[in-house]
C-alpha distance (Angstrom), angle and dihedral (degrees) to the residues before:
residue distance angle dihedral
X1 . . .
X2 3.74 . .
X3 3.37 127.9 .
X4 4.24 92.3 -116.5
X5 3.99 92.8 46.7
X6 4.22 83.4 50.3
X7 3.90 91.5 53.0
X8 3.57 94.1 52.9
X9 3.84 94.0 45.6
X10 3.77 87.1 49.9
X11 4.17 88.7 49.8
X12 4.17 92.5 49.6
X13 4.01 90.0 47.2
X14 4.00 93.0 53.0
X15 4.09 93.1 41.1
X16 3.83 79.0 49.0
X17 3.97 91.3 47.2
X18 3.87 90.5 42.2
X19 4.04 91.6 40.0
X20 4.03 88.9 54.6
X21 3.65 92.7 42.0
X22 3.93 104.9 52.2
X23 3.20 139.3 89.8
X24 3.78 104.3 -128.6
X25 4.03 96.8 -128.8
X26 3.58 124.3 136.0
X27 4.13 126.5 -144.3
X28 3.63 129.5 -128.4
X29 3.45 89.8 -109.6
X30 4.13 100.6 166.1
X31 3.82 100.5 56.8
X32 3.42 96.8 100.8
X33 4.13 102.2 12.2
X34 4.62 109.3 164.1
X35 4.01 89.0 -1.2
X36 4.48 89.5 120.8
X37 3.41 104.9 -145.6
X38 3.76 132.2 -158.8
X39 3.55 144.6 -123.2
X40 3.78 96.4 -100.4
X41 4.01 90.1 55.3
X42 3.56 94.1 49.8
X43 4.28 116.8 70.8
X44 3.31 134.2 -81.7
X45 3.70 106.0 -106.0
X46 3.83 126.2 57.4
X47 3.96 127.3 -154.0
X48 4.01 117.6 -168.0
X49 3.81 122.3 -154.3
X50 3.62 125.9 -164.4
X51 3.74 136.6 179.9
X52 3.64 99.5 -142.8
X53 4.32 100.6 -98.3
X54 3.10 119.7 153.9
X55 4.15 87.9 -104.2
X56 3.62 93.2 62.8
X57 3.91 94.0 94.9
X58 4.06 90.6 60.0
X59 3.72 90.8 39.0
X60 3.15 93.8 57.8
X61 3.93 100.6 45.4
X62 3.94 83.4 54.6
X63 3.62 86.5 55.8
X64 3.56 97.7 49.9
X65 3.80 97.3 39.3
X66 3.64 89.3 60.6
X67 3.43 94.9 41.6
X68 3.59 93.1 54.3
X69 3.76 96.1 40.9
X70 4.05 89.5 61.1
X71 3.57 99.6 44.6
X72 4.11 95.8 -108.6
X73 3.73 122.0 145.9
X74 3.56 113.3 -122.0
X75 3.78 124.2 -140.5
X76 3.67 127.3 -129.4
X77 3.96 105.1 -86.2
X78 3.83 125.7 -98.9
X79 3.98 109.5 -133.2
X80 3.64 111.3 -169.1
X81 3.61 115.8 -172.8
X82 4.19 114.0 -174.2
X83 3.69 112.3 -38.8
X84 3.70 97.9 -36.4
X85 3.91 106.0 -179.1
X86 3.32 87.4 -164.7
X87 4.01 96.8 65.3
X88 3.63 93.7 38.9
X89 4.37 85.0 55.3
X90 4.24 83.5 60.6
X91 3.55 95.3 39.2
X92 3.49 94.6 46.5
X93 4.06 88.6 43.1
X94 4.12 88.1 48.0
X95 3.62 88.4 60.1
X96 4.03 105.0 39.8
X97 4.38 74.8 49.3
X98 3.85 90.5 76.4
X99 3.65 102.9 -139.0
X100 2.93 111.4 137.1
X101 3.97 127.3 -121.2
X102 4.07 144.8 153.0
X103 3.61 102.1 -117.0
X104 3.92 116.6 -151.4
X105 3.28 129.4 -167.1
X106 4.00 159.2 162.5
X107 3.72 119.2 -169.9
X108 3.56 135.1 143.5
X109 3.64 117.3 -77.6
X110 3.94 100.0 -98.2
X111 3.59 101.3 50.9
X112 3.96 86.6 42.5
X113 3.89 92.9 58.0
X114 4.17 83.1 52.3
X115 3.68 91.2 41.2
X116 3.66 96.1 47.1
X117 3.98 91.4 48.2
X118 3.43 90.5 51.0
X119 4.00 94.7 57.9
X120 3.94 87.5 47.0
X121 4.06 104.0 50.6
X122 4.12 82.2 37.5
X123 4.21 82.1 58.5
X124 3.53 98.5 -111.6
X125 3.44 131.1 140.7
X126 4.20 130.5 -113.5
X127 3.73 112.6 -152.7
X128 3.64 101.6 174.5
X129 3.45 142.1 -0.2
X130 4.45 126.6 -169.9
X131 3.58 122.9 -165.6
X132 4.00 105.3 -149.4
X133 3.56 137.7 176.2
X134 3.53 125.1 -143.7
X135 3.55 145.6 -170.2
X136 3.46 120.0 -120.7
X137 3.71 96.3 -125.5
X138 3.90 124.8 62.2
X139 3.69 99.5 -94.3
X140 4.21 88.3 107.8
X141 4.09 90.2 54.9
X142 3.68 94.5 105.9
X143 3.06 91.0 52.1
X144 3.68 112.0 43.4
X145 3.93 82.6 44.5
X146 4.45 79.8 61.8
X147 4.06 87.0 48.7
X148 3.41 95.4 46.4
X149 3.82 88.4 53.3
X150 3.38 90.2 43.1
X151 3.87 98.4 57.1
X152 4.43 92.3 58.1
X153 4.06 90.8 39.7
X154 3.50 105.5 46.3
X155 3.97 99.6 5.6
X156 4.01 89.4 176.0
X157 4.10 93.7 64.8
X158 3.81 112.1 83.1
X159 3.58 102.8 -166.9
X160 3.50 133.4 -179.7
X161 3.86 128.4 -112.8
X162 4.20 95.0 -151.4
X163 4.09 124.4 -16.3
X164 3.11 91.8 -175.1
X165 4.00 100.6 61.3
X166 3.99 117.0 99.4
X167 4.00 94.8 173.5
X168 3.55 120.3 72.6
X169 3.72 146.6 54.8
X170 3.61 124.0 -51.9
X171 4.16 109.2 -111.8
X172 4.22 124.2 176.2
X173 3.70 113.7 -144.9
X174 4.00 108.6 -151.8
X175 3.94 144.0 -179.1
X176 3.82 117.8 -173.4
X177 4.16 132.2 175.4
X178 3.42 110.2 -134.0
């Protein structure tokens, strides 16, 4: 079996998973659609999600630079690695739990289509989303460090880490209200 026919198994099992496990609810999404909003109108807790790129290191310290710099608690970190069923189970259980959180994220642009229907059926709200290209060395760190700051201070800009870049892998920037 090649390694391109195994991906897209692995993608149909977790929308399968996620399909079974949802409850099939959509969010008010529009309300507030190119109004940016800012830190101190978002809550008071943040919860970073990566996909495991090589970026996630400076993505994260964006995060939790901006986090820390306006006083917002910052949730343990959700680390998804492939289509882990087991990691979309707690997210999906962390957003049926009601507490409410900004979720921030970068992740490559399968598992954010999953991710981002998740938040949705579970009610939540997406705020932004980026579609980036980067390299698959660390020349983009400064600036995905920048978007990840970005995302918690002004959660309602989606910005983009490089237009101009052809090469790379596909990644999803993302800020939801749960």
């Amino acid at each position: 079996m090649s390694i391109d026919r195994r991906l897209v198994l692995k993608g149909l099992a977790a929308v399968g998973f996620a399909m079974t496990s949802l409850r099939f609810a959509h969010a008010d999404s529009g309300s507030s659609a190119g109004i940016p909003l800012t830190a101190s109108q978002t809550l008071a807790a943040v919860t970073p999600l990566v996909t495991g790129s090589a970026h996630d290191s400076e993505f994260l310290a964006g995060v939790q630079a901006a986090a820390k710099a306006q006083g917002l608690a910052q949730n343990e970190v959700i680390h998804l690695r492939g289509l882990d069923a087991a990691v979309f189970s707690r997210l999906r259980r962390m957003l049926q739990a009601g507490e409410p959180a900004t979720l921030v994220g970068l992740a490559d642009d399968a598992s954010a289509t999953l991710i981002l229907d998740l938040v949705r059926s579970a009610g939540g709200r997406v705020i932004s989303t980026g579609h980036h290209r980067l390299a698959s060395d660390l020349s983009a760190g400064p600036a995905v460090q920048a978007l990840g700051s970005t995302l918690v201070l002004q959660p309602g800009t989606a910005t983009a880490v490089s237009d101009k870049q052809t090469a790379g892998t596909a990644h999803v920037s993302f800020c939801c209200i749960i």
